[in-house]
C-alpha positions as CSV (number, residue, x, y, z in Angstrom):
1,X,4.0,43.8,18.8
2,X,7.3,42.0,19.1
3,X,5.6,39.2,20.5
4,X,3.0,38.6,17.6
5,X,6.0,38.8,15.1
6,X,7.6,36.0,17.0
7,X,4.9,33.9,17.4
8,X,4.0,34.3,13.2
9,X,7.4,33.7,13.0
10,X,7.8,30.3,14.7
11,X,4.0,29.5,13.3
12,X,5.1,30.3,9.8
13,X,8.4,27.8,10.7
14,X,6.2,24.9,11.8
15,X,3.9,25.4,8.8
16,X,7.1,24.8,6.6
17,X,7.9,21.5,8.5
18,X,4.3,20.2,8.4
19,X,4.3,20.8,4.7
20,X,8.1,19.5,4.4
21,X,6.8,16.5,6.6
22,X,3.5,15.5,4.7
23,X,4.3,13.2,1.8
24,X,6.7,11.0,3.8
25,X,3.8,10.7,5.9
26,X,2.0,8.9,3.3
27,X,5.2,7.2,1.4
28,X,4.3,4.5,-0.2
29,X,6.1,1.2,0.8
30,X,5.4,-0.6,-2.4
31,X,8.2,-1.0,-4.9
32,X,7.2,-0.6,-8.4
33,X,3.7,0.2,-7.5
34,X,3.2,0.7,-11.0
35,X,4.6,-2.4,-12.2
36,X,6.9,0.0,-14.6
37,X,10.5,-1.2,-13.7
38,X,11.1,-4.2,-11.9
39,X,10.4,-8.1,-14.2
40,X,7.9,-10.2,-11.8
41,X,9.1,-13.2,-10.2
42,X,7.1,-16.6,-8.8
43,X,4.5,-16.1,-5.9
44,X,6.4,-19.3,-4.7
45,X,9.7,-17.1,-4.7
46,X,8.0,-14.5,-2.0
47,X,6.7,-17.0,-0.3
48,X,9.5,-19.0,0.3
49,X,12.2,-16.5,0.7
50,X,10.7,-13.0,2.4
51,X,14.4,-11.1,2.5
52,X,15.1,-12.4,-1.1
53,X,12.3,-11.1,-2.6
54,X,11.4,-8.2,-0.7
55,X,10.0,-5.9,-2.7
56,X,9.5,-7.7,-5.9
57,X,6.1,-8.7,-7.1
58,X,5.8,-12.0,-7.2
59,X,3.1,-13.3,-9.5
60,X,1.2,-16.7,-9.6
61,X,-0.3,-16.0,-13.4
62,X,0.5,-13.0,-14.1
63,X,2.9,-10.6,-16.5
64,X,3.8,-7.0,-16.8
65,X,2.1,-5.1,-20.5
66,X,1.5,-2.3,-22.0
67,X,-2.1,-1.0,-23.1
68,X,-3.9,-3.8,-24.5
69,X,-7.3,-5.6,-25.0
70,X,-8.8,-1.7,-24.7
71,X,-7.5,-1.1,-21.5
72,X,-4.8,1.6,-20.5
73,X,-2.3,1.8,-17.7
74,X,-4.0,3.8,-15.1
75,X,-0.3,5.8,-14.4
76,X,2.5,5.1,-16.3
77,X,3.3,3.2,-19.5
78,X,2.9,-0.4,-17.6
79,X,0.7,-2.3,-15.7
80,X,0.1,-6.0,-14.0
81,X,-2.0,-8.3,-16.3
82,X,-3.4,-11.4,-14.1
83,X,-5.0,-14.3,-15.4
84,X,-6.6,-17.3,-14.6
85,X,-4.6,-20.1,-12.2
86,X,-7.2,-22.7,-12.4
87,X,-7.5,-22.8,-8.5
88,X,-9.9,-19.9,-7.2
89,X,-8.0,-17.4,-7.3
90,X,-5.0,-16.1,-8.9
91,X,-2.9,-14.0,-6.5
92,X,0.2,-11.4,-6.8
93,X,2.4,-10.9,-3.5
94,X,5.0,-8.0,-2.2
95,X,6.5,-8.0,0.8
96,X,8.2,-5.3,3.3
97,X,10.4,-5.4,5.7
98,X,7.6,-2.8,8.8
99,X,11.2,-2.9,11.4
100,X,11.2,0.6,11.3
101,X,8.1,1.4,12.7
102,X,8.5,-1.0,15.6
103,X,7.9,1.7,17.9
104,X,4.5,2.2,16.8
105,X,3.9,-1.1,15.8
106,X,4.6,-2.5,18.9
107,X,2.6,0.2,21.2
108,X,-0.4,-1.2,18.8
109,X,-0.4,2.8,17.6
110,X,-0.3,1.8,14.2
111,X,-2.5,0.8,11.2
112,X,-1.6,0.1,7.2
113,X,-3.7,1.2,4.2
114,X,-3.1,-0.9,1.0
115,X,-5.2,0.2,-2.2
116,X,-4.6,-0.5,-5.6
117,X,-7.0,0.2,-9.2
118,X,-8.4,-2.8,-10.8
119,X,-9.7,-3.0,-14.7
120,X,-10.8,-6.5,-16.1
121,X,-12.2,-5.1,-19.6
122,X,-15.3,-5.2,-21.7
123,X,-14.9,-9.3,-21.8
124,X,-15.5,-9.2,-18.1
125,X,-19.2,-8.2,-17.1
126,X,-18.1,-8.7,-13.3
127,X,-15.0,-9.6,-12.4
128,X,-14.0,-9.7,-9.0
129,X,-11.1,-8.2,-7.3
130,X,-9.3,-7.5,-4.1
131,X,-6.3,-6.4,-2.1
132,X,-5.7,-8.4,1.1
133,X,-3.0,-7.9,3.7
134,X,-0.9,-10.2,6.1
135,X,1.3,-9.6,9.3
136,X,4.4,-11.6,10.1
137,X,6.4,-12.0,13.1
138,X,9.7,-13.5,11.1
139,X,11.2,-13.3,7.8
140,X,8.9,-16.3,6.5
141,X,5.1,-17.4,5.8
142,X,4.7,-19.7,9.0
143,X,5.2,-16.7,11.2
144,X,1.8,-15.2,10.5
145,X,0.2,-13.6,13.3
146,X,-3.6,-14.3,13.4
147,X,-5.7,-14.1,9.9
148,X,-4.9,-11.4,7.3
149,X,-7.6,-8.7,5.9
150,X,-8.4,-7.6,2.8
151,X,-11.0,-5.8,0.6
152,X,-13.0,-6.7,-2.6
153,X,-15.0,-5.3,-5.3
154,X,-17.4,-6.6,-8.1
155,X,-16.0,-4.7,-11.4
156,X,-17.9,-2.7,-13.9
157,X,-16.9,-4.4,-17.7
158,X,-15.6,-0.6,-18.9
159,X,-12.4,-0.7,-20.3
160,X,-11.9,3.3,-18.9
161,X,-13.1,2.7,-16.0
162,X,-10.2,1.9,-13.2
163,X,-11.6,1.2,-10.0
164,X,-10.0,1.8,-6.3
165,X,-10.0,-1.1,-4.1
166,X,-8.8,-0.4,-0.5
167,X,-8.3,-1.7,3.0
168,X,-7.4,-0.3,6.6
169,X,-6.4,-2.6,9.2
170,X,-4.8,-2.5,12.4
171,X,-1.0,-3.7,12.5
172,X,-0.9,-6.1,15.5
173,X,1.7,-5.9,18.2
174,X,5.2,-8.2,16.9
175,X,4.6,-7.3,13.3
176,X,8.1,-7.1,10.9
177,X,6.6,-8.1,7.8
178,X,3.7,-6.9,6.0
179,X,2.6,-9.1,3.1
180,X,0.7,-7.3,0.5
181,X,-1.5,-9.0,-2.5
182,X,-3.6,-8.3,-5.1
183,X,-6.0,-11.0,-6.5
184,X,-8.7,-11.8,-8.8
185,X,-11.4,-14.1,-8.1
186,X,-10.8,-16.8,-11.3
187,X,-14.3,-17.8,-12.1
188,X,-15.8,-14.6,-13.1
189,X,-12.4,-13.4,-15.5
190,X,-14.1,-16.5,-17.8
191,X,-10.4,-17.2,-19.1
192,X,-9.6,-13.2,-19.5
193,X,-7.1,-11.3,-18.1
194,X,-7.6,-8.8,-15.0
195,X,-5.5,-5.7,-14.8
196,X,-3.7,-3.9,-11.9
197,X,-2.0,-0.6,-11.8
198,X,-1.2,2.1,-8.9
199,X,-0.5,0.2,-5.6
200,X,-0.2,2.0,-2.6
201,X,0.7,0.5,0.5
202,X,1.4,3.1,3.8
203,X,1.6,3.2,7.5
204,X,0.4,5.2,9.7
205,X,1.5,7.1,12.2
206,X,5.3,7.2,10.5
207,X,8.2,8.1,12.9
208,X,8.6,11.6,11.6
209,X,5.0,12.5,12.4
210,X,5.5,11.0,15.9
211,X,8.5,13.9,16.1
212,X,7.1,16.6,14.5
213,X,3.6,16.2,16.4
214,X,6.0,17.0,19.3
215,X,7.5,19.7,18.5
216,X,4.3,21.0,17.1
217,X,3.2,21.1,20.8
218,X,6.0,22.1,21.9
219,X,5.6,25.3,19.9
220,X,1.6,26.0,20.8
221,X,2.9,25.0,24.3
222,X,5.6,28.2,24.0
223,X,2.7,30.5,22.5
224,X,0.4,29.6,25.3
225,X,3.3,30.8,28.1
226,X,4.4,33.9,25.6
227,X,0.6,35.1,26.3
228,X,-0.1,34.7,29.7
């Protein structure tokens, strides 16, 4: 009997760090995801100056607004508004400092997620939109480690409708930048603005899961000797 209680005991203790432990798990490395605090600067700026700009949109048509043209900020009060560059695409950049996760970065372990909800509007019958990301050795664009990855989706013309665009992609080995973008295709807006709200970029595993995966085997490890 003693023994069960000290087993639920150290279960019910592990159960409190898993649950302590889950949302860092899935923090999301984006600042402003929601576009609600921080003004945008140039897409030139992040390009040109990674530890500058870390962690400020940078934006090569693009503002921040409030509900407008029928659409609503998915979260918040605020959300990105991209339009047309007259190239092919118009583009909006972040980037992060990944030296943290070295470890698992560098024992090819780990992978990033970046998602983000699109709206382009009732003026829109199918816009096209995507996330994309891009690895970096250095602290600037011509240390790119082999060709980025990205997602995209042909949009619905419903002004209530936001719609998730995601991609999952191995982090190769040397990565200590991730570059993370949002884009519209620019033909298919036909001169009208594309929305963005809720960007979530994560990696997985993060450090603390790497520690508390541990010591959860260390604890079933324990159990295992307690019964025999």
């Amino acid at each position: 009997m003693k023994t069960r209680t000290k087993g639920l005991g150290v279960s019910m203790s592990l159960l409190v760090l898993l649950a302590a432990w889950t949302p860092a798990a899935r923090a999301n490395l984006l600042v402003d995801p929601g576009f609600e605090s921080n003004p945008l600067t140039s897409a030139a700026n992040v390009l040109a100056n990674f530890p500058a700009y870390q962690g400020q949109w940078g934006a090569e048509v693009g503002t921040i607004t409030g509900a407008t043209g029928g659409v609503t900020p998915a979260q918040g009060s605020k959300m990105l508004s991209m339009t047309d560059d007259g190239l092919t695409a118009t583009q909006t950049f972040q980037v992060t400092d990944v030296t943290a996760y070295a470890t698992q970065i560098n024992t090819g372990t780990a992978s990033v997620n970046l998602s983000a909800l699109f709206n382009v509007g009732p003026n829109v019958p199918a816009g096209v939109a995507a996330v994309y990301v891009q690895f970096f050795s250095a602290s600037n664009y011509g240390s790119q480690i082999g060709a980025g990855t990205g997602s995209s989706l042909t949009l619905d013309a419903s002004p209530a409708t936001w719609q998730p665009i995601t991609v999952t992609a191995p982090i190769p080995v040397g990565t200590t930048w991730i570059m993370s973008q949002v884009y519209y295709l620019d033909a298919p807006l036909l001169s009208n603005p594309g929305y963005v709200d809720a960007a979530d970029m994560t990696i997985t595993p993060e450090p603390a899961s790497m520690a508390l995966l541990g010591l959860g085997g260390a604890v079933l490890f324990r159990r295992r000797r307690a019964r025999g």
